[in-house]
Structure formats: structure tokens, C-alpha cells
Backbone of each chain as ProteinMPNN parsed JSONL, in Angstrom:
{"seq_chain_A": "XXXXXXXXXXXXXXXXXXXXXXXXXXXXXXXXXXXXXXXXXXXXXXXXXXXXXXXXXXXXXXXXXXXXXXXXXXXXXXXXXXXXXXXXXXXXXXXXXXXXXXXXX", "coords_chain_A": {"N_chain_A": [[62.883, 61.335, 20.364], [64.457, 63.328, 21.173], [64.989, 61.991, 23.939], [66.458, 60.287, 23.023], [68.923, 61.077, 22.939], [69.747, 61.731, 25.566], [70.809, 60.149, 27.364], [73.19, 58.958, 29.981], [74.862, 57.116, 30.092], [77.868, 56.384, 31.222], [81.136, 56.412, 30.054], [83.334, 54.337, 30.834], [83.47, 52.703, 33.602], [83.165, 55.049, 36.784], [85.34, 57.782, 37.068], [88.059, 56.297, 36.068], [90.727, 56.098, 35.152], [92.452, 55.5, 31.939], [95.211, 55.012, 30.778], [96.409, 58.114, 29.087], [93.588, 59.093, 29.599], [91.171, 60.527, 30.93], [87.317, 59.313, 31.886], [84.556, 60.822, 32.388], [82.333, 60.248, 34.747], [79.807, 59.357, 36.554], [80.573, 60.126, 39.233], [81.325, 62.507, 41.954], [82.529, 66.088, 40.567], [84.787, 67.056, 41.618], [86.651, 64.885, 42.086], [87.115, 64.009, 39.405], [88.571, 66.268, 38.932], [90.687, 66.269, 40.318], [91.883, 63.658, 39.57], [92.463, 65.101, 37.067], [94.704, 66.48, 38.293], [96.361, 64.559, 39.289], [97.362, 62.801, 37.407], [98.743, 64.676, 35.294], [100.455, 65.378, 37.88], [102.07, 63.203, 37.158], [103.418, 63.088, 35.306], [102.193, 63.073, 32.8], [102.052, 64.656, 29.376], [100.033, 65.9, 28.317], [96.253, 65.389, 28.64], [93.54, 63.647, 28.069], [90.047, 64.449, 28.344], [87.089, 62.289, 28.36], [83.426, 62.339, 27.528], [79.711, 61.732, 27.554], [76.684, 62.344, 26.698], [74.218, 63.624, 28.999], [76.298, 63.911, 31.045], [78.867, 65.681, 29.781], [78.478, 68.425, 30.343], [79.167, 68.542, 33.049], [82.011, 67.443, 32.286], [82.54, 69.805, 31.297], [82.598, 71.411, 33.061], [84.886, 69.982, 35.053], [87.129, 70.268, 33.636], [87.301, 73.274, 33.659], [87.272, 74.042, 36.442], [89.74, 72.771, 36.981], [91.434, 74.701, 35.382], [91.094, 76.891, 36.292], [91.56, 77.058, 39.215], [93.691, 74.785, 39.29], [95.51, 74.98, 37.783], [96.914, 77.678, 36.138], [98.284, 77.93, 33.882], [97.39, 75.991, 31.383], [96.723, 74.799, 28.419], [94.298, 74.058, 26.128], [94.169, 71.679, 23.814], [92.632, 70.866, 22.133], [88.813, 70.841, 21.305], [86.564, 68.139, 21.006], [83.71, 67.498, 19.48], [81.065, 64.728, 18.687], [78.67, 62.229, 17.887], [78.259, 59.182, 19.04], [77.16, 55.321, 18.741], [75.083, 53.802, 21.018], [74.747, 50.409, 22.037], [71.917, 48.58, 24.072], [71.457, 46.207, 26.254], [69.744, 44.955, 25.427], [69.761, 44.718, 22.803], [68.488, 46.954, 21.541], [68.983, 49.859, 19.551], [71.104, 53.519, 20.599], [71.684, 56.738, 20.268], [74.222, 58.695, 20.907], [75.259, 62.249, 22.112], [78.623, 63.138, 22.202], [81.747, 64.257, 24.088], [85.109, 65.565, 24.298], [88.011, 66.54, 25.084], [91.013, 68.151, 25.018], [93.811, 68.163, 27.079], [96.715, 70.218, 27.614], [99.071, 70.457, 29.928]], "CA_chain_A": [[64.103, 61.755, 19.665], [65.559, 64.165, 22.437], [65.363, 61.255, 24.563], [67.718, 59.052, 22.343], [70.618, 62.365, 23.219], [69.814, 62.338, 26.971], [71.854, 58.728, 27.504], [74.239, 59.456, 30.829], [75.907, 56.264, 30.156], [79.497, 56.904, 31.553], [81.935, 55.219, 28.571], [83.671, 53.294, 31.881], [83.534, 53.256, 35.12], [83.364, 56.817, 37.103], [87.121, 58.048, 37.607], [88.669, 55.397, 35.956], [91.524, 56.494, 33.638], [93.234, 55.173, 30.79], [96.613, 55.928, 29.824], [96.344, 59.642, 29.762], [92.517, 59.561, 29.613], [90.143, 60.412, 32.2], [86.19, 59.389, 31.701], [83.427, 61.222, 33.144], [80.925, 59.391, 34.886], [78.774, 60.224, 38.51], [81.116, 60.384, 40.879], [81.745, 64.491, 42.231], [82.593, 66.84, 39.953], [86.199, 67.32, 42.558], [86.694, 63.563, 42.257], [87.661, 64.369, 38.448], [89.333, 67.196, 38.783], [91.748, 65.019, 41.14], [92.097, 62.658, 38.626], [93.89, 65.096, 36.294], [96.0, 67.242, 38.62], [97.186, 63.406, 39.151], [97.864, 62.619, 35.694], [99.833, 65.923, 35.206], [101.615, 65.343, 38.283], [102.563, 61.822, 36.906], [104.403, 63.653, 34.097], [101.504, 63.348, 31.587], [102.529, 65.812, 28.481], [98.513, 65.81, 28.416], [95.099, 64.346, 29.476], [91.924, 63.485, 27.322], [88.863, 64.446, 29.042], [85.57, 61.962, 27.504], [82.165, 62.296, 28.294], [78.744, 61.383, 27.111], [75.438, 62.63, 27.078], [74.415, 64.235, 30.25], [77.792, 64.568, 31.786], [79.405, 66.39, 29.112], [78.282, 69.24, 31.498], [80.121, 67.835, 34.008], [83.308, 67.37, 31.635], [83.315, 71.259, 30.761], [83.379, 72.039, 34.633], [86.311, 69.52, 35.432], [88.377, 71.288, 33.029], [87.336, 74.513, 34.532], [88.19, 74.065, 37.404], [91.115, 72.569, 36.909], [92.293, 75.847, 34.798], [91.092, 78.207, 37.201], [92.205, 76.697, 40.423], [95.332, 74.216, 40.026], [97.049, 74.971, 36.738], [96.504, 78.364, 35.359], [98.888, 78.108, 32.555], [96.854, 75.038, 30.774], [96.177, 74.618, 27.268], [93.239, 73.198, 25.74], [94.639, 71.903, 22.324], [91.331, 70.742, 20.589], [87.525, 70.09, 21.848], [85.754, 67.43, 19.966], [82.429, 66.679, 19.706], [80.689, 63.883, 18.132], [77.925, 61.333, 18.106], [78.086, 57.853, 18.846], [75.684, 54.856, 18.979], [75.341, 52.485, 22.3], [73.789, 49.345, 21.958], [72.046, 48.392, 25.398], [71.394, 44.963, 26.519], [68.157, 44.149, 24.961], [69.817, 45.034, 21.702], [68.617, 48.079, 21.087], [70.69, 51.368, 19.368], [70.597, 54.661, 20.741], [72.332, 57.841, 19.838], [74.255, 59.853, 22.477], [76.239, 63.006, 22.068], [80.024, 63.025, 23.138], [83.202, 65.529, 24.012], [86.585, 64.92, 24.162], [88.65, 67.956, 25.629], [92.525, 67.358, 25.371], [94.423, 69.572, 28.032], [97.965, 70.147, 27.896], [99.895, 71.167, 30.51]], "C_chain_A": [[65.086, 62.412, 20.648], [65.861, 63.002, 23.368], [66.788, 60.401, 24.422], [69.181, 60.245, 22.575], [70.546, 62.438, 24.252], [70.678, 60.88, 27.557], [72.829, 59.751, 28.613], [75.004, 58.376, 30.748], [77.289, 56.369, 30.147], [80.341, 55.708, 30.023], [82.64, 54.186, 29.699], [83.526, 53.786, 32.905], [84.095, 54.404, 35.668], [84.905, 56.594, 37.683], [88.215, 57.347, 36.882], [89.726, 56.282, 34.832], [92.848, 55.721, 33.189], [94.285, 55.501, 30.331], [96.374, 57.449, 30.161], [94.684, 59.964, 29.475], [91.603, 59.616, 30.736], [88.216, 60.272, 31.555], [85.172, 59.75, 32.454], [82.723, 60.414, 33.186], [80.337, 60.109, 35.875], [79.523, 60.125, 39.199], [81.104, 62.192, 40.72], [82.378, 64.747, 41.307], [84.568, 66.697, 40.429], [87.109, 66.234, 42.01], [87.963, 63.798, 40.677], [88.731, 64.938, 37.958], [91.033, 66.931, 39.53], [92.662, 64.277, 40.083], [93.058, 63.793, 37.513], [94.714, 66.143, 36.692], [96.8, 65.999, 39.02], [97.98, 63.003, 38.373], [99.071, 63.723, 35.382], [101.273, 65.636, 36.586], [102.819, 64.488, 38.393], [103.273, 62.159, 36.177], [103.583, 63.404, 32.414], [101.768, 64.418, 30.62], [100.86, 66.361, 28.359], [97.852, 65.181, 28.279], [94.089, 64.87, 28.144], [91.086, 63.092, 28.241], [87.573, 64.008, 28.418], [84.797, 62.229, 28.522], [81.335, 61.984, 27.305], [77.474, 62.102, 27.497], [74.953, 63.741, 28.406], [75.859, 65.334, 30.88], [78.644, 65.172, 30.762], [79.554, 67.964, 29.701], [79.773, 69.57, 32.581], [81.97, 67.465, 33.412], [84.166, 69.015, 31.578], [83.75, 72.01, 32.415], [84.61, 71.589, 35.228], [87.505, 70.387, 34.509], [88.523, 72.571, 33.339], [88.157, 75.309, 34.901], [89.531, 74.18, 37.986], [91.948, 74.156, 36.149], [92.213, 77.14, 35.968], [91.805, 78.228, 38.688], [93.428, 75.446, 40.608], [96.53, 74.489, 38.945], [96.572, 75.772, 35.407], [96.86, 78.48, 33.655], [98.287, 76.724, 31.375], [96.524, 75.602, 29.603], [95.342, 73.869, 26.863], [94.048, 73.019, 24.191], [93.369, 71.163, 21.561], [89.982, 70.574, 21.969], [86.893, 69.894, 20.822], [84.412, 67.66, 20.098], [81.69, 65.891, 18.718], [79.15, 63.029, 18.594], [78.287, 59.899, 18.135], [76.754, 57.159, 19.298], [75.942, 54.016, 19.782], [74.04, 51.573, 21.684], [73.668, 48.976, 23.439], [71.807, 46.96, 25.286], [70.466, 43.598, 25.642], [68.927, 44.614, 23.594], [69.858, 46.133, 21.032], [69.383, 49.285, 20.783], [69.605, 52.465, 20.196], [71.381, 55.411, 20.231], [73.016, 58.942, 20.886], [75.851, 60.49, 21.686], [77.824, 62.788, 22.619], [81.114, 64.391, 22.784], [84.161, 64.763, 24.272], [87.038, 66.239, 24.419], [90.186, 67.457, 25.626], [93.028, 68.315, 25.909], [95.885, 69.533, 27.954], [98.446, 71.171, 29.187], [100.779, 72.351, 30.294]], "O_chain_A": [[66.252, 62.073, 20.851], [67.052, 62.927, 23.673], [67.692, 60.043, 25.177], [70.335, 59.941, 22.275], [71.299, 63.343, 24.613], [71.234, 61.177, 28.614], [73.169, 60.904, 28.347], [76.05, 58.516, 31.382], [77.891, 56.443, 29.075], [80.038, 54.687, 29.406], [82.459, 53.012, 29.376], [83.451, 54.975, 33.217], [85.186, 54.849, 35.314], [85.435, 55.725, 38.375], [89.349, 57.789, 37.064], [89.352, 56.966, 33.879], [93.875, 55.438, 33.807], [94.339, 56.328, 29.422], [96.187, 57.893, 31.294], [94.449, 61.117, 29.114], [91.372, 58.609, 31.406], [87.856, 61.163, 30.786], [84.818, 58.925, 33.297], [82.311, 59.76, 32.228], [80.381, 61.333, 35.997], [79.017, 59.955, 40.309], [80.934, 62.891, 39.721], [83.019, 63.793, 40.865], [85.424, 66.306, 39.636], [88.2, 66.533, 41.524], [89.192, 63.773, 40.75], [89.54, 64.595, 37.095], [92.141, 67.366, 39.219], [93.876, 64.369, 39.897], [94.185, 63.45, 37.153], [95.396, 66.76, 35.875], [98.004, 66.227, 39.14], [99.185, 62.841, 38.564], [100.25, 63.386, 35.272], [102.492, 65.664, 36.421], [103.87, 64.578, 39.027], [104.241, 61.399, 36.207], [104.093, 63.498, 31.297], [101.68, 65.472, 31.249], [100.78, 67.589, 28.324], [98.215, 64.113, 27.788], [93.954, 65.933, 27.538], [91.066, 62.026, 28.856], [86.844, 64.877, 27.939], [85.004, 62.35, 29.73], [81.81, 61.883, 26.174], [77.309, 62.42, 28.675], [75.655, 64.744, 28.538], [76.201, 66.506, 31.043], [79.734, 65.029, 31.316], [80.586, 68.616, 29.538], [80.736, 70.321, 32.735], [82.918, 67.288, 34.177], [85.333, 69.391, 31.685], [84.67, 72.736, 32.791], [85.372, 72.361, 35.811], [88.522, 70.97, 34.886], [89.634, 73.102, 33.346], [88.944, 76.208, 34.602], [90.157, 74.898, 38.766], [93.054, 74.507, 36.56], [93.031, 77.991, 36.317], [92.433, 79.165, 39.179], [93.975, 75.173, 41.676], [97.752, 74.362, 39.011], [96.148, 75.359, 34.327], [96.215, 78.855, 32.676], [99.036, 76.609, 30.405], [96.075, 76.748, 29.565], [95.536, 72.709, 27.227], [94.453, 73.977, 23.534], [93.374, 71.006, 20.34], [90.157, 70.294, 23.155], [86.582, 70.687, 19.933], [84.096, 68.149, 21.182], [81.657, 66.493, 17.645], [78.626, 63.314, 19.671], [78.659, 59.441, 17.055], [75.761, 57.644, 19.839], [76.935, 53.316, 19.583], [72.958, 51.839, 21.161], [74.665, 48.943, 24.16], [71.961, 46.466, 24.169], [70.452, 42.391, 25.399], [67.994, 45.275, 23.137], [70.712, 46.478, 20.215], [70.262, 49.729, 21.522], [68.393, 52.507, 20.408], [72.104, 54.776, 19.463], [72.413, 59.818, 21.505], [76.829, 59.976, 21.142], [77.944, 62.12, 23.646], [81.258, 65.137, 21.816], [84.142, 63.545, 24.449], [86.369, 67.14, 23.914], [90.498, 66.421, 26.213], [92.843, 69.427, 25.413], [96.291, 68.452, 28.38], [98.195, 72.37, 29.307], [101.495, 72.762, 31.207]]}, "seq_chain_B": "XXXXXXXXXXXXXXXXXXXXXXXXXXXXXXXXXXXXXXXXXXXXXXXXXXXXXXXXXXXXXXXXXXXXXXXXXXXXXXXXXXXXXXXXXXXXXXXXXXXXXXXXX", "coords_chain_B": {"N_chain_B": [[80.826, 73.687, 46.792], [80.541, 72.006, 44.017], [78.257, 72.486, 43.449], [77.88, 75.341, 42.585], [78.798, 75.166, 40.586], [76.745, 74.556, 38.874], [74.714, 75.879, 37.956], [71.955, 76.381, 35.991], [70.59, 78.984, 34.845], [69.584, 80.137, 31.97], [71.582, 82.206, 29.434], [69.924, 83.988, 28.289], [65.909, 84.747, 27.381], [64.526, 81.309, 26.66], [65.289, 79.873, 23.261], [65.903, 82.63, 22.257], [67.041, 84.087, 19.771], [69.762, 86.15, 18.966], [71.087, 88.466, 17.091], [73.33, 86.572, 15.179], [72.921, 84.444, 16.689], [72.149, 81.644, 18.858], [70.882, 81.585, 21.757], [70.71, 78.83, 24.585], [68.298, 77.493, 26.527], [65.697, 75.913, 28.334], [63.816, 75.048, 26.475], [62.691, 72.842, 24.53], [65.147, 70.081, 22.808], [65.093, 69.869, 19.534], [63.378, 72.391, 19.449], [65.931, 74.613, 19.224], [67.504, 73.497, 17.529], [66.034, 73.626, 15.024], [65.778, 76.506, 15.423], [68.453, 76.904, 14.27], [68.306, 75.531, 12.08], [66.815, 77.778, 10.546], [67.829, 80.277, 10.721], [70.409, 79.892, 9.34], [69.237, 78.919, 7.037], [67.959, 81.839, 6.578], [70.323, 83.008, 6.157], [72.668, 83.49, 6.949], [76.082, 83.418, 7.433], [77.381, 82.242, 9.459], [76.864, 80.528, 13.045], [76.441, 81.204, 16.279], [76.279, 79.304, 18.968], [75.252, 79.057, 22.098], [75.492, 78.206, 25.816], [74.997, 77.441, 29.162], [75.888, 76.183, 32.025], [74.141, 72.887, 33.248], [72.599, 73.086, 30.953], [74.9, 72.923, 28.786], [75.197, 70.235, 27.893], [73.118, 69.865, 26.209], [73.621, 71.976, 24.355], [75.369, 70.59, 22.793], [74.163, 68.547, 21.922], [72.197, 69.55, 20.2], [73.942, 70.52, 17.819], [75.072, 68.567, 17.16], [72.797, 66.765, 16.196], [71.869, 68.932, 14.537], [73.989, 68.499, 12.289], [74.069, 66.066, 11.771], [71.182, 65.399, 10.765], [70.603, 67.767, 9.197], [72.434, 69.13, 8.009], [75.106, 67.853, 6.856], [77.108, 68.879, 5.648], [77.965, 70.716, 7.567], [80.541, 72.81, 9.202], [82.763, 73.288, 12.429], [83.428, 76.244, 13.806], [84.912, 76.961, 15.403], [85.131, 75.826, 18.817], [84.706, 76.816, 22.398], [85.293, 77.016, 25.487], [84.552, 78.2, 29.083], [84.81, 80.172, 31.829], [81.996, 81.934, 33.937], [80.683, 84.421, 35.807], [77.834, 84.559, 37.784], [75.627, 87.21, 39.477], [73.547, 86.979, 41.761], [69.287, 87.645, 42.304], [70.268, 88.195, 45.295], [72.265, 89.459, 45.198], [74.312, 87.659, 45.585], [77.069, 85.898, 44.299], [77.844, 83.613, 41.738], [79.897, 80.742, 40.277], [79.752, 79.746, 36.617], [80.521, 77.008, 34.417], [79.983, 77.867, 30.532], [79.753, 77.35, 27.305], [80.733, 77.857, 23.812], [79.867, 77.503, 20.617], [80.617, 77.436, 17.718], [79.292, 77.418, 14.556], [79.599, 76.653, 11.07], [78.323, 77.574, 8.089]], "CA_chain_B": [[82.078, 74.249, 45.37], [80.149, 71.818, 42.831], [76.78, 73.37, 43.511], [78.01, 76.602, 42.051], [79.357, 74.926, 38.465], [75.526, 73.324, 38.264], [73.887, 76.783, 37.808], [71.49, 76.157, 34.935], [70.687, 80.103, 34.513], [70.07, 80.515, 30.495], [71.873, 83.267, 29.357], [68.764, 84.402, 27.747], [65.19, 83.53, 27.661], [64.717, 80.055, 25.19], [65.278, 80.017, 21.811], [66.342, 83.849, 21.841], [68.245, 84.228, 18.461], [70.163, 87.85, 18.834], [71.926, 88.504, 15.599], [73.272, 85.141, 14.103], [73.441, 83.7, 17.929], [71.371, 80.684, 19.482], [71.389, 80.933, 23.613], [70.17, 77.345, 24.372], [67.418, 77.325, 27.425], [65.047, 74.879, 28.694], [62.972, 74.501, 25.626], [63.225, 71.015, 23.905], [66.319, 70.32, 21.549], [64.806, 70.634, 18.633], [63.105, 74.404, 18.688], [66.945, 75.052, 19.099], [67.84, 72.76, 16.198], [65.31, 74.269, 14.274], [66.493, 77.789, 15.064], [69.359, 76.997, 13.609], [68.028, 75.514, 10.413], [66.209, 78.889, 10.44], [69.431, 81.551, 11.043], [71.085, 79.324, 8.05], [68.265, 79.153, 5.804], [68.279, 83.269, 6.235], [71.659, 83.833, 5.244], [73.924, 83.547, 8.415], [77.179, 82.442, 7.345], [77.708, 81.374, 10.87], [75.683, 81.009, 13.989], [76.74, 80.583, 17.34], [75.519, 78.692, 19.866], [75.236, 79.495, 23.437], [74.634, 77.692, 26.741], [75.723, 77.279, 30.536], [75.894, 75.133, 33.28], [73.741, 71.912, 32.849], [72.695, 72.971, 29.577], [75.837, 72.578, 28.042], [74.711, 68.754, 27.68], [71.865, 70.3, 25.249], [73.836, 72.998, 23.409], [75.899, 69.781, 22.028], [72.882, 67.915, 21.296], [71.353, 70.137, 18.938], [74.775, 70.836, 16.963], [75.286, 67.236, 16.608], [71.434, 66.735, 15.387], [72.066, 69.413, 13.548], [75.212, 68.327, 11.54], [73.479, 64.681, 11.297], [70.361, 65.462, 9.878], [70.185, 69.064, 8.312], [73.318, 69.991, 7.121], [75.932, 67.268, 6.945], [78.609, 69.658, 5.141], [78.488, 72.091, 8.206], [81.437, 72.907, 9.47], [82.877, 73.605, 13.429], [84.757, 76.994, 13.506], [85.305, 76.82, 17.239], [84.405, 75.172, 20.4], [85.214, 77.697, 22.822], [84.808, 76.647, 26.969], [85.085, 79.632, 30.051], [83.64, 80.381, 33.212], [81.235, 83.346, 34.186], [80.445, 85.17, 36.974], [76.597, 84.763, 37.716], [75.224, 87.663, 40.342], [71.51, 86.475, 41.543], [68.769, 89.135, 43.164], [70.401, 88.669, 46.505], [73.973, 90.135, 45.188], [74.992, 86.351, 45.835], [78.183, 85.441, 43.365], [78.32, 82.002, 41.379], [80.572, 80.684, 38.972], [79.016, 78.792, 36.013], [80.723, 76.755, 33.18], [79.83, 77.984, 29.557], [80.066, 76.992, 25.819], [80.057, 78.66, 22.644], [79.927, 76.881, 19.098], [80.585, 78.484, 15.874], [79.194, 76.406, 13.077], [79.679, 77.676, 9.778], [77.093, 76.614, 6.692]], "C_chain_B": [[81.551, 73.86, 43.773], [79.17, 72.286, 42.477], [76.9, 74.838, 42.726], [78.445, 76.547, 40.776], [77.496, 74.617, 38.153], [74.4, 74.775, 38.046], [73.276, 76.625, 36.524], [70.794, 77.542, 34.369], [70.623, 80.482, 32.893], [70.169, 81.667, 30.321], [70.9, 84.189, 28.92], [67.405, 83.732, 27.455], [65.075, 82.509, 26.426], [64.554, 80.74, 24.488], [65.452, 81.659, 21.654], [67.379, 84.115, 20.82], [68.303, 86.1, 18.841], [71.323, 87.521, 17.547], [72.0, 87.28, 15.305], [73.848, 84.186, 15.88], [71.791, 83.16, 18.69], [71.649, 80.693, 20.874], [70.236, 79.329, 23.928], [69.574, 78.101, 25.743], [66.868, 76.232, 27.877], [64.171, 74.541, 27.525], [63.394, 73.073, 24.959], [64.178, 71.375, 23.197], [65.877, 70.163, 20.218], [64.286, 71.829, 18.514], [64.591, 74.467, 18.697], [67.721, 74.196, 17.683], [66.645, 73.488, 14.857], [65.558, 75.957, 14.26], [67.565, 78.184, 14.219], [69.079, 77.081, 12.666], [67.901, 76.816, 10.204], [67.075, 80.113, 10.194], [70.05, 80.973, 9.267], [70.411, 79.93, 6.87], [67.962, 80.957, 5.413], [69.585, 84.459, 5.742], [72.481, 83.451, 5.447], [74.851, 82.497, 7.977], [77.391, 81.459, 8.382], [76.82, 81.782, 11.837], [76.775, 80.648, 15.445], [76.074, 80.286, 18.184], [75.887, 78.821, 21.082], [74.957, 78.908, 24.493], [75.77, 77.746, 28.094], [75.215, 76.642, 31.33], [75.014, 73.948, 32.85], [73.205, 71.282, 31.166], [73.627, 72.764, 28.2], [75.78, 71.6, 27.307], [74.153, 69.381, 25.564], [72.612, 71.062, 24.206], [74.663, 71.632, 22.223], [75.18, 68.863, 21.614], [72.694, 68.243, 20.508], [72.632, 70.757, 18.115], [74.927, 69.769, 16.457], [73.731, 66.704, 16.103], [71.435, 67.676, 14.482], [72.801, 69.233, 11.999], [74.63, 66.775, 11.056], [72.487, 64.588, 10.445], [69.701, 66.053, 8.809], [71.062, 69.203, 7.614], [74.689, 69.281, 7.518], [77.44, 68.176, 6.51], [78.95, 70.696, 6.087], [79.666, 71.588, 8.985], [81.284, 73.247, 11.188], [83.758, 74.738, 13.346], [85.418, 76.736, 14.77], [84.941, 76.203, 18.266], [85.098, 76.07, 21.663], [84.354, 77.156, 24.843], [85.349, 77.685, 27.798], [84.223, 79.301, 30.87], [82.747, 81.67, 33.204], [81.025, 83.111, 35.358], [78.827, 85.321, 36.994], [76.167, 85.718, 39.032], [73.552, 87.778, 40.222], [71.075, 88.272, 42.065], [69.158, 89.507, 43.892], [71.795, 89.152, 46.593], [74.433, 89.312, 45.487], [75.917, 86.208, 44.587], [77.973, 84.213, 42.729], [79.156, 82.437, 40.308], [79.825, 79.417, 38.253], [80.044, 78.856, 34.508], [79.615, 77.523, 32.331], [80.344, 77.506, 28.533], [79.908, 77.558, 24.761], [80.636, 77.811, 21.438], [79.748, 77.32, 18.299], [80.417, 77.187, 15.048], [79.024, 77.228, 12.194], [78.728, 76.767, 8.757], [78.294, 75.619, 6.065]], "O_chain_B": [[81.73, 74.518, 42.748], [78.986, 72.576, 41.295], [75.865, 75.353, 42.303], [78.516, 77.48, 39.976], [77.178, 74.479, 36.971], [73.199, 74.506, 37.995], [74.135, 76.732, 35.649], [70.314, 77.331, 33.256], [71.582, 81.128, 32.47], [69.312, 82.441, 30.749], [71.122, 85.352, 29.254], [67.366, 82.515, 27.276], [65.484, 82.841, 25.313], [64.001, 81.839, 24.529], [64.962, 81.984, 20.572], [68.542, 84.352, 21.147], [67.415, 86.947, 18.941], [72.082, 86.585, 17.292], [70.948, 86.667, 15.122], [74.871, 83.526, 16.066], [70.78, 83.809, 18.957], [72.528, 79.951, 21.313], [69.163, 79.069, 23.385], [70.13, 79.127, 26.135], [67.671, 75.3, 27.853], [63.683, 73.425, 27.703], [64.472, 72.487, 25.063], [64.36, 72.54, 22.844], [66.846, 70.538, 19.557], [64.62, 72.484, 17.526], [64.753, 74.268, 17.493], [68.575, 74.777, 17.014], [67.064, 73.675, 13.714], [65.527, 76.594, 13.207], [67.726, 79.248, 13.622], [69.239, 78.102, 11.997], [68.872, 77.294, 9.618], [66.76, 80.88, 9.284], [70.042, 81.679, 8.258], [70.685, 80.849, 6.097], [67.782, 81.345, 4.259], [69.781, 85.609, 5.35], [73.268, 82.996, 4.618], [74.716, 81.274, 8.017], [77.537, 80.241, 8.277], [76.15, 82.815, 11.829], [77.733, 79.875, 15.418], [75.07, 80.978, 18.349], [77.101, 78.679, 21.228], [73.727, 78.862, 24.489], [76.973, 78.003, 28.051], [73.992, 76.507, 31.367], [75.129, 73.928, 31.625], [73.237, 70.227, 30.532], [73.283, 72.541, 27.039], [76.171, 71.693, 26.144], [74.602, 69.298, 24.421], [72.25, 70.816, 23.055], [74.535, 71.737, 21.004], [75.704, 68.21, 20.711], [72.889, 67.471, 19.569], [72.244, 71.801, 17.591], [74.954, 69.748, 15.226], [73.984, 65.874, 15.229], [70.948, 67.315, 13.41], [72.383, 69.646, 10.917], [74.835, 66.434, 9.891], [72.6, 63.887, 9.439], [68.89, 65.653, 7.973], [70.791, 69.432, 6.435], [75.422, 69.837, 8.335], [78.551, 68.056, 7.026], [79.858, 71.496, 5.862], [79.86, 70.43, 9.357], [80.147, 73.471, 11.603], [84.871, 74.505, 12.873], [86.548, 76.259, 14.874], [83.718, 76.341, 18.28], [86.3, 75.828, 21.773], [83.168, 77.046, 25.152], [86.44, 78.167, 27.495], [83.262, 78.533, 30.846], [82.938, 82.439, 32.262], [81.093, 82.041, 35.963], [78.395, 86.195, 36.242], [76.324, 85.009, 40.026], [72.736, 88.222, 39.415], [71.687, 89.333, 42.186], [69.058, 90.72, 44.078], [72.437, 89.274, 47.636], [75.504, 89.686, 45.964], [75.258, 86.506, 43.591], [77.889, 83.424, 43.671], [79.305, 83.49, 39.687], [79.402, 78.416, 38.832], [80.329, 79.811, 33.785], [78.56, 77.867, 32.865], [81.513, 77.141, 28.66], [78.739, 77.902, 24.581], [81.828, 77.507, 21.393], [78.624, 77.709, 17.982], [81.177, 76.227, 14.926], [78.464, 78.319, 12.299], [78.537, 75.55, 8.754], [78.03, 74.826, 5.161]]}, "name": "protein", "num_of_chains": 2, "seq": "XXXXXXXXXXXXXXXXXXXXXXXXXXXXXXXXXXXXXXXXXXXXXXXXXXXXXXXXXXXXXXXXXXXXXXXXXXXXXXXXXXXXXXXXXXXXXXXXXXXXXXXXXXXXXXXXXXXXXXXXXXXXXXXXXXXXXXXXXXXXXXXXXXXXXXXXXXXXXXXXXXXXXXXXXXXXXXXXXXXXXXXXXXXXXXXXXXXXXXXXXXXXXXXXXX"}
């Protein structure tokens, strides 16, 4: 049962972001945090931070960071959290936790 | 720099309920899903839930197992994310993400 919530399956590829979303996966922790003093300095009004399973961890430190060391005046305007279900290859469901952090500038 | 978000340090030892508050630890995710039931089932309008650095993963595990299988009508009052200041034996400094979750019955 705990197993079926330990899923690190990144939702896409590490770093990759979407419109104004960034998705946690394994790359560095830094790597992330990159990713949305980018976004912001693109003129994003604000960034959605996902994660899954595992790295959800790893989601609450990129936002951190980011508040403590590049852009004190940040707003968090909601943190989600939810369950969804992955289907892997062979078919099978699992169950893996998720966040969602939306940051405004 | 990332080595010092990954402090897994539970604020208290497992499953320590102080007043209507869950600190998450290393114990499996259910005793902490089951604490909860437990806090509820004794009165506790609300409980909060507690965790830092890797455990963070876990503290959102067992709210979302919670809300899935025990007590579909509970509510989220807050999701609340910060840093702390961890000082070890050797007067060494870290900083470690945290989480706190208010669920209400």
C-alpha cells in the first residue's frame, strides 16, 4: 500500500516547462530553481510548480529557495495537493500523491 | 547548498501526537494515517500535520490516504510551506524545508 504512494515518476521530463509550469523531476534541486527565476524573468505574472510522489520534497525546496534567495517579495497564491493514478506499461494502476504550488511574483 | 534542504531530521520522535498535532517521522505511512483517524475519532476538530525535509513526500501521503479512505468529507484548512534553521551536536547550521497541514473533520 505505502509502496503504491512512493511512485517518483516525474509528470515530464526533468526541467522541462510548460507555459508557465515547471515539473519536478531528478535533475538538482538548483537546476529548478533556475527554471523559475527564468520564467519570472520572462515576464511570467506566475509559475506552477508540479510534482509527484517522492519529489514533492524536492518541489517544497525549489520554492524555498527561490523565496529566500532570489525573490523575497513572492507570493504563494494556493498549494494543492491531490492524488492521481499512473498507469505503467504493463497496464497496471498505481496511486501517487501530487502538489501543485502556484508562485506569484 | 542542496545537501542542506535534504535534512530528514523529524521534528519529533515518530508518530508523536502533541495536542491535536501529527509530526510525521520514519515510521510507515499508515501509523501516521492511523494517528490521525485516532486525534479525529477523539474529538480534534483539527489536526495538524507536521514534517521536514525528505519527509515532506510522506506527510502528503498520509493526508491524501487519509481523505481517500477514512474521511472523504475532510476538509484542507491550510497548506502552509517555510524553512527552519536545524543546529546539529556540533553547533553546525542547516536549513531544512518544512510543511504543515491543517485538516479539519
Amino acid at each position: 500500500m505505502e509502496q503504491e504512494m512512493e511512485n517518483d515518476t516525474p509528470i515530464e521530463p526533468p526541467a522541462r516547462a510548460d507555459g508557465n509550469t515547471v515539473f519536478i523531476g531528478k535533475k538538482g534541486t538548483m537546476g529548478y530553481v533556475l527554471a523559475l527565476v527564468t520564467q519570472f524573468n520572462n515576464g511570467a505574472p506566475e509559475v506552477v510548480i508540479k510534482a509527484r510522489g517522492k519529489l514533492i520534497s524536492k518541489a517544497v525546496d525549489v520554492v524555498e529557495i527561490f523565496r529566500n534567495r532570489f525573490m523575497a517579495t513572492t507570493k504563494l497564491k494556493a498549494i494543492n495537493i491531490s492524488t492521481e493514478e499512473l498507469t505503467s506499461e504493463d497496464g497496471s494502476k498505481s496511486k501517487v500523491s501530487a502538489i501543485e504550488i502556484i508562485v506569484q511574483k
